[in-house]
Backbone as a printed PyTorch tensor [residue, N CA C, xyz], in Angstrom:
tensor([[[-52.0380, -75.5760,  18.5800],
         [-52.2520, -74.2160,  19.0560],
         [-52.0600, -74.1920,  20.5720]],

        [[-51.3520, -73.1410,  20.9840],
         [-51.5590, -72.9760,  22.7750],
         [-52.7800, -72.5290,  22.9910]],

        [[-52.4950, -73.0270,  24.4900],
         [-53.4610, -72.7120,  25.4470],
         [-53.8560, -71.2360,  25.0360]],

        [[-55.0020, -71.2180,  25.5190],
         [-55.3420, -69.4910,  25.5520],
         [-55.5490, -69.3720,  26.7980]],

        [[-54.7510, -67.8660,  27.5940],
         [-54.9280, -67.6730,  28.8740],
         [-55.6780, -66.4750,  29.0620]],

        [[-57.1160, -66.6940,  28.5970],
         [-57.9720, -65.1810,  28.5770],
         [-59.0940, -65.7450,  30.1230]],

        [[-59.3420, -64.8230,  30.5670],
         [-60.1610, -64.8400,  31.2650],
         [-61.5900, -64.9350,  30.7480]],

        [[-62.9810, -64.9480,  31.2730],
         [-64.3970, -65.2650,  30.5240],
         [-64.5780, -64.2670,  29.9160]],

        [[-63.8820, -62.4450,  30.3060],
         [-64.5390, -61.7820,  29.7990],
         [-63.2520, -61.3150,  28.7070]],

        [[-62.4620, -61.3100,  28.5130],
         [-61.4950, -61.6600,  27.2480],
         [-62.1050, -62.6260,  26.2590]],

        [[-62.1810, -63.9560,  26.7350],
         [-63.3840, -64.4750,  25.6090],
         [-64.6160, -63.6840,  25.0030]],

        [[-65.3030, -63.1220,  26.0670],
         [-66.5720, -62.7280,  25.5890],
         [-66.2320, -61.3200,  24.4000]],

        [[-65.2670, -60.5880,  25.0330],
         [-64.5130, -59.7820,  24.2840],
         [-64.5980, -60.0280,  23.1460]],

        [[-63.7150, -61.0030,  22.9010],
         [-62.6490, -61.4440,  21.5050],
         [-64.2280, -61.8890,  20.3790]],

        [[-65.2420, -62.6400,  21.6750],
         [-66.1410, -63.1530,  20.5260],
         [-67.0840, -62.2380,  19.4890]],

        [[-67.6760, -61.2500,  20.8910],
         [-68.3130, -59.8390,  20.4040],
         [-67.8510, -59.6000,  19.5730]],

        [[-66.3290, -58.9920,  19.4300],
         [-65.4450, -58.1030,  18.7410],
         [-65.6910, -58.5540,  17.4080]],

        [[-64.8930, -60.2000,  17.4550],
         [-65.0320, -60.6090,  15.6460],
         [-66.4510, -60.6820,  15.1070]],

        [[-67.3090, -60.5690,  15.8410],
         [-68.9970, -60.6020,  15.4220],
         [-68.9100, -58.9140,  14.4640]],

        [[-69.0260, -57.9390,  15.6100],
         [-68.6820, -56.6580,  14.9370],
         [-68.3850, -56.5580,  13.8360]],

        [[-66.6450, -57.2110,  14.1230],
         [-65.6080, -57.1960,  13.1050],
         [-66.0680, -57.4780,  11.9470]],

        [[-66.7310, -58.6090,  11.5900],
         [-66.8270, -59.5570,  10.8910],
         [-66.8750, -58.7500,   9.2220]],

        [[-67.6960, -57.5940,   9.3090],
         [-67.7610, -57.4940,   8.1360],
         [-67.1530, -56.1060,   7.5290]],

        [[-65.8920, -55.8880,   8.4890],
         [-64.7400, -55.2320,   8.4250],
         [-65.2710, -53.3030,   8.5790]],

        [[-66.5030, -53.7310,   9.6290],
         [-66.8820, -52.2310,  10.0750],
         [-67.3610, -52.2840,  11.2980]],

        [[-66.9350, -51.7190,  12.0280],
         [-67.7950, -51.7570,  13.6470],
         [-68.3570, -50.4870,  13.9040]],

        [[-69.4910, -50.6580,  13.6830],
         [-70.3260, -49.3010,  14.6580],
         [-69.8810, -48.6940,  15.4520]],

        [[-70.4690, -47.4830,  16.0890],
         [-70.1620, -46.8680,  17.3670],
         [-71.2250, -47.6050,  17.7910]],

        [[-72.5800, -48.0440,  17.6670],
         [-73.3520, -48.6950,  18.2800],
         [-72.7080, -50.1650,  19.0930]],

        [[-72.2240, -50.8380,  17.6710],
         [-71.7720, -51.9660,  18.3520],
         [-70.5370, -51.8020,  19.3830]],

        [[-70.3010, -51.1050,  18.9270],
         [-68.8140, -51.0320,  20.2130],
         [-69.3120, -50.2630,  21.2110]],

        [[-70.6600, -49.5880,  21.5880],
         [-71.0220, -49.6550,  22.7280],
         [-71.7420, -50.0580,  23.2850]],

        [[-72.0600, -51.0910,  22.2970],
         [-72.7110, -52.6320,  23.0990],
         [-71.6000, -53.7670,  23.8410]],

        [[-70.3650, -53.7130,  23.1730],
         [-69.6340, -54.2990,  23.3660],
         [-68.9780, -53.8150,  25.0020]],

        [[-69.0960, -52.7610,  25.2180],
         [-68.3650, -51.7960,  26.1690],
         [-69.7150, -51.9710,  27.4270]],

        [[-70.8380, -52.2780,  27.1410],
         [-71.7380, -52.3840,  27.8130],
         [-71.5460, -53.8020,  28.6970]],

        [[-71.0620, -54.7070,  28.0370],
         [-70.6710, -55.9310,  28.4260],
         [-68.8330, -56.0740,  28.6120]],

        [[-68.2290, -55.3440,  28.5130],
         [-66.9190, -55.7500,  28.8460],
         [-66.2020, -54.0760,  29.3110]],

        [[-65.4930, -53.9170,  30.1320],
         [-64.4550, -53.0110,  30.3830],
         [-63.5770, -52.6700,  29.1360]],

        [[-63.4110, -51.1060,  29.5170],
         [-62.4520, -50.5830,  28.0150],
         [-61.4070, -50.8710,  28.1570]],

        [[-60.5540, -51.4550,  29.2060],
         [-59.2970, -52.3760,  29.3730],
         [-59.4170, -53.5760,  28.1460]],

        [[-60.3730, -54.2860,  28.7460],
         [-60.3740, -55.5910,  28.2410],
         [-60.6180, -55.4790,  26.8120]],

        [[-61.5970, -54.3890,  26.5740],
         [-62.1450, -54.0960,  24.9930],
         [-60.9720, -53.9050,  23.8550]],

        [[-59.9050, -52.6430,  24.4490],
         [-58.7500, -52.4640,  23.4970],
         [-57.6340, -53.3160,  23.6780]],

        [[-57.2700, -54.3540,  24.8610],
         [-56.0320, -55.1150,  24.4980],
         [-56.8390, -55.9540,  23.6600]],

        [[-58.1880, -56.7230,  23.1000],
         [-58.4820, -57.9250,  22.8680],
         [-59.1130, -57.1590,  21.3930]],

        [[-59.2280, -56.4570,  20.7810],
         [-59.5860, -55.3650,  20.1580],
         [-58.4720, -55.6900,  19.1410]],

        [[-57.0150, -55.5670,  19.3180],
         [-56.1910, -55.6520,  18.5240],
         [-55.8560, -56.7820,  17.9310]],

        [[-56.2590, -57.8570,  19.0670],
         [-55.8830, -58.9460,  18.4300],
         [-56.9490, -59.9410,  17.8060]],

        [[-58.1470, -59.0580,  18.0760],
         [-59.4860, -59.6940,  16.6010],
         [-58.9320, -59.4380,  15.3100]],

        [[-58.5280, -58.0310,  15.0840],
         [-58.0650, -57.6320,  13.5150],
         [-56.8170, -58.2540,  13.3770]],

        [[-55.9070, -58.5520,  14.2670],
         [-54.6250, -59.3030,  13.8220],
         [-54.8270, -60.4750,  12.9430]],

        [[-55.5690, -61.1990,  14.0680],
         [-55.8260, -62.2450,  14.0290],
         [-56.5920, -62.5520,  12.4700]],

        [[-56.0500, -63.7900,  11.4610],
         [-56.7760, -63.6800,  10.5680],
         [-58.7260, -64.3940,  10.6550]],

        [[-59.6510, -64.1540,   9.4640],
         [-60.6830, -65.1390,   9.8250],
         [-60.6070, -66.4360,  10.2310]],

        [[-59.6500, -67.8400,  10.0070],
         [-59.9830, -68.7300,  10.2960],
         [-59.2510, -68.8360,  11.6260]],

        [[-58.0660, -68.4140,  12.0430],
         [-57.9390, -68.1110,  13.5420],
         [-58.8210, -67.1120,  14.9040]],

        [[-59.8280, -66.5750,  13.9480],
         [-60.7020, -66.1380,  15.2150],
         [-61.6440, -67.3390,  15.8020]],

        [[-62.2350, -67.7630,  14.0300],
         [-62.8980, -69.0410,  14.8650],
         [-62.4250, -70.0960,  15.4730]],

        [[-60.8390, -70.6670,  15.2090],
         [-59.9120, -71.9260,  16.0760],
         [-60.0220, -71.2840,  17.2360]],

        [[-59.3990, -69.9960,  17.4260],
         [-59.5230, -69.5420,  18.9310],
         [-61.2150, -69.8070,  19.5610]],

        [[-61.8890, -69.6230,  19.1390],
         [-63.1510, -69.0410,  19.6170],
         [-63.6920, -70.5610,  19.7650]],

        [[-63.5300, -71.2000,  18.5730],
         [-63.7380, -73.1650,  19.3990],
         [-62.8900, -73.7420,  20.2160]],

        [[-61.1480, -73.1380,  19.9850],
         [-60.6340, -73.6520,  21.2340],
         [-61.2750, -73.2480,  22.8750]],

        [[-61.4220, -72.1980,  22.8080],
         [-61.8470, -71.6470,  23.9820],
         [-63.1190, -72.0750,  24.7800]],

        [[-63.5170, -72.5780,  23.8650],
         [-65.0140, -73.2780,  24.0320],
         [-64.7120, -74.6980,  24.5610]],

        [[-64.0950, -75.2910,  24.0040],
         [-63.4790, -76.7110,  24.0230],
         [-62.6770, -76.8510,  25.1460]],

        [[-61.6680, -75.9920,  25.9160],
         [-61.0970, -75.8950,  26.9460],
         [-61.8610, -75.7550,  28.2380]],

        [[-62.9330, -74.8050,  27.9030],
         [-63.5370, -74.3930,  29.3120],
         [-64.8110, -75.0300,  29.7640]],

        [[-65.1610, -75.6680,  28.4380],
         [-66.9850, -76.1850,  29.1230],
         [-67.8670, -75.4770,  29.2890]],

        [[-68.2070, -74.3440,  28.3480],
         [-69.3630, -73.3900,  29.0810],
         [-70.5880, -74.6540,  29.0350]],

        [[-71.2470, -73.9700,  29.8270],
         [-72.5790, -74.5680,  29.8940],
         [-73.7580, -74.1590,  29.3610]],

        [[-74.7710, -74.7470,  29.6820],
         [-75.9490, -73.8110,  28.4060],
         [-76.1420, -72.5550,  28.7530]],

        [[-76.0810, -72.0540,  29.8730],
         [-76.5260, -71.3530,  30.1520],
         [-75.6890, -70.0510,  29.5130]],

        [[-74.2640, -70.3370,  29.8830],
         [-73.5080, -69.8670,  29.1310],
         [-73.1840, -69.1650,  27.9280]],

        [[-73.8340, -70.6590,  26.8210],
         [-73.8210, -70.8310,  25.7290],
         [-74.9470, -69.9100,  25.0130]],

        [[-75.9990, -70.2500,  25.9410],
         [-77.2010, -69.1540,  25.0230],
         [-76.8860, -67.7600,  25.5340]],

        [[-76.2460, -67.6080,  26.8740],
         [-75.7310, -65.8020,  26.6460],
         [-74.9820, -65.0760,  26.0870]],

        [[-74.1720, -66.0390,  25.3790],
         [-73.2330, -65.3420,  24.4410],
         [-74.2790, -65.4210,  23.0160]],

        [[-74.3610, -66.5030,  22.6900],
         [-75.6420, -66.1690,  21.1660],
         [-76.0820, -64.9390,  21.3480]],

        [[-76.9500, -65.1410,  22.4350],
         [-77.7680, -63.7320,  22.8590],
         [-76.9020, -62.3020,  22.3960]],

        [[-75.7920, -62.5220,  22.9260],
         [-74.7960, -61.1630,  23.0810],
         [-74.7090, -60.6900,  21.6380]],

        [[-74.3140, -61.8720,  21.1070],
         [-73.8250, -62.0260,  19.8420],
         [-74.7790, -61.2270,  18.5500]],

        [[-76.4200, -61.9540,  18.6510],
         [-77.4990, -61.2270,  17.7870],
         [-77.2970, -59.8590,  18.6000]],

        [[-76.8840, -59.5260,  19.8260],
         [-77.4540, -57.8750,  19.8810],
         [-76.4380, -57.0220,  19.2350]],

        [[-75.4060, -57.3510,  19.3590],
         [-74.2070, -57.1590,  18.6780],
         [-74.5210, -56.6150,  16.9480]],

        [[-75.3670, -57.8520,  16.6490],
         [-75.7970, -57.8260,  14.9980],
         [-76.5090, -56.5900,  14.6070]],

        [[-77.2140, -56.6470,  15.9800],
         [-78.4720, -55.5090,  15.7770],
         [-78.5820, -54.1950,  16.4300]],

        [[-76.9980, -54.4350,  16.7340],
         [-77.0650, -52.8640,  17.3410],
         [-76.8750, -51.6550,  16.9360]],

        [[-76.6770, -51.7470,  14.9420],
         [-76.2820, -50.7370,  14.1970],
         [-78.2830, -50.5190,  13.6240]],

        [[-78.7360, -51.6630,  13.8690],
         [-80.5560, -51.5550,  13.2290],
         [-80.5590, -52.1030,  12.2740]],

        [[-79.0520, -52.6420,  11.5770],
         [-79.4260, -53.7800,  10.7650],
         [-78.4580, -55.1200,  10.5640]],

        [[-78.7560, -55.6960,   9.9570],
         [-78.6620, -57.3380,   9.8360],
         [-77.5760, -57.2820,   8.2690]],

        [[-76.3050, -57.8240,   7.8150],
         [-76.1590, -57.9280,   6.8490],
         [-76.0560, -58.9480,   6.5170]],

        [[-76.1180, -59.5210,   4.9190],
         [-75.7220, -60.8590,   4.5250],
         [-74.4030, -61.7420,   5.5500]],

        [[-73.3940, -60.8100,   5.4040],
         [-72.0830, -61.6030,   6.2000],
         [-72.0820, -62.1430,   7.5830]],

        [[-73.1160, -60.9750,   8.0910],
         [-73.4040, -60.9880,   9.6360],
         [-74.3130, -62.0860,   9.5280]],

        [[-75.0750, -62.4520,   8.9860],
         [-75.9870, -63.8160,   8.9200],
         [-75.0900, -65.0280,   9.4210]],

        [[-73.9890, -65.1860,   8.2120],
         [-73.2600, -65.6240,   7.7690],
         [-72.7510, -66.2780,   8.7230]],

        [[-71.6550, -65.2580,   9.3780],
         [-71.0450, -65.2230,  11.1430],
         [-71.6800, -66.1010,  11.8890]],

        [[-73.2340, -65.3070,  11.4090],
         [-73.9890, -65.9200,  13.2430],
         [-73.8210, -67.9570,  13.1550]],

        [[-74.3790, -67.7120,  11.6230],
         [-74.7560, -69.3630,  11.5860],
         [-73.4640, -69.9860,  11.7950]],

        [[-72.6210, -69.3940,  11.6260],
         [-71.0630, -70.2150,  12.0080],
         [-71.0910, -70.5190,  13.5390]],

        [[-70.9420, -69.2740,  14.1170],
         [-70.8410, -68.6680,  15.7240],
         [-72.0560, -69.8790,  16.5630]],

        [[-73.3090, -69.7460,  16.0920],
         [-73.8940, -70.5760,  16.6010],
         [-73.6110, -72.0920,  16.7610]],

        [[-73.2920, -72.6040,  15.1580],
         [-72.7580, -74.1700,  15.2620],
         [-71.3970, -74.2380,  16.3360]],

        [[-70.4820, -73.1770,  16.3750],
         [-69.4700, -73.5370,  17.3090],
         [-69.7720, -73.5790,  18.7950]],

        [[-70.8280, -72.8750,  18.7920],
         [-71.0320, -72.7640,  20.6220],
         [-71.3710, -73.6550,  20.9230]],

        [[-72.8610, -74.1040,  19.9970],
         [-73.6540, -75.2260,  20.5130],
         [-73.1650, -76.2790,  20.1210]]])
């Protein structure tokens, strides 16, 4: 796979997004949680290419990206963080979204 040339908040983007995504509905809540943390630039070019992108290439991207850059913990637990508010920004939790997180989490950490 190439390099990915996203900046931190293109990552943070892309990660939010497929969290949303994940269970092929995004809130208006979540997408203005998402918008709360990223510019509507960054939101709709990186936006298109979550849904392009199939499931097991969001997560290669999303561990490559991880694997390239070194976040640090600190890092690491603000995106989790991002990630559950993301979950919970419609008021609820679904099976898939569980699902996600426990993935999302093993890749960060």
């Amino acid at each position: 796979m190439e390099k990915l040339d996203w900046t931190q908040k293109e990552f943070e983007a892309y990660v939010l997004l497929y969290a949303a995504h994940c269970n092929f509905f995004e809130s208006k809540e979540e997408e203005n949680y998402i918008l709360s943390r990223v510019n509507s630039t960054t939101y709709h070019k990186i936006h298109t290419e979550v849904i392009v992108d199939s499931d097991e290439e969001n997560l290669n991207k999303i561990q490559q990206y991880i694997s390239e850059n070194k976040l640090n913990q600190n890092e690491k637990e603000d995106l989790i963080r991002d990630i559950k508010n993301v979950f919970f920004a419609d008021g609820s939790v679904d099976v898939l979204e569980k699902k996600v997180f426990t993935i999302l989490r093993k890749i960060i950490d």
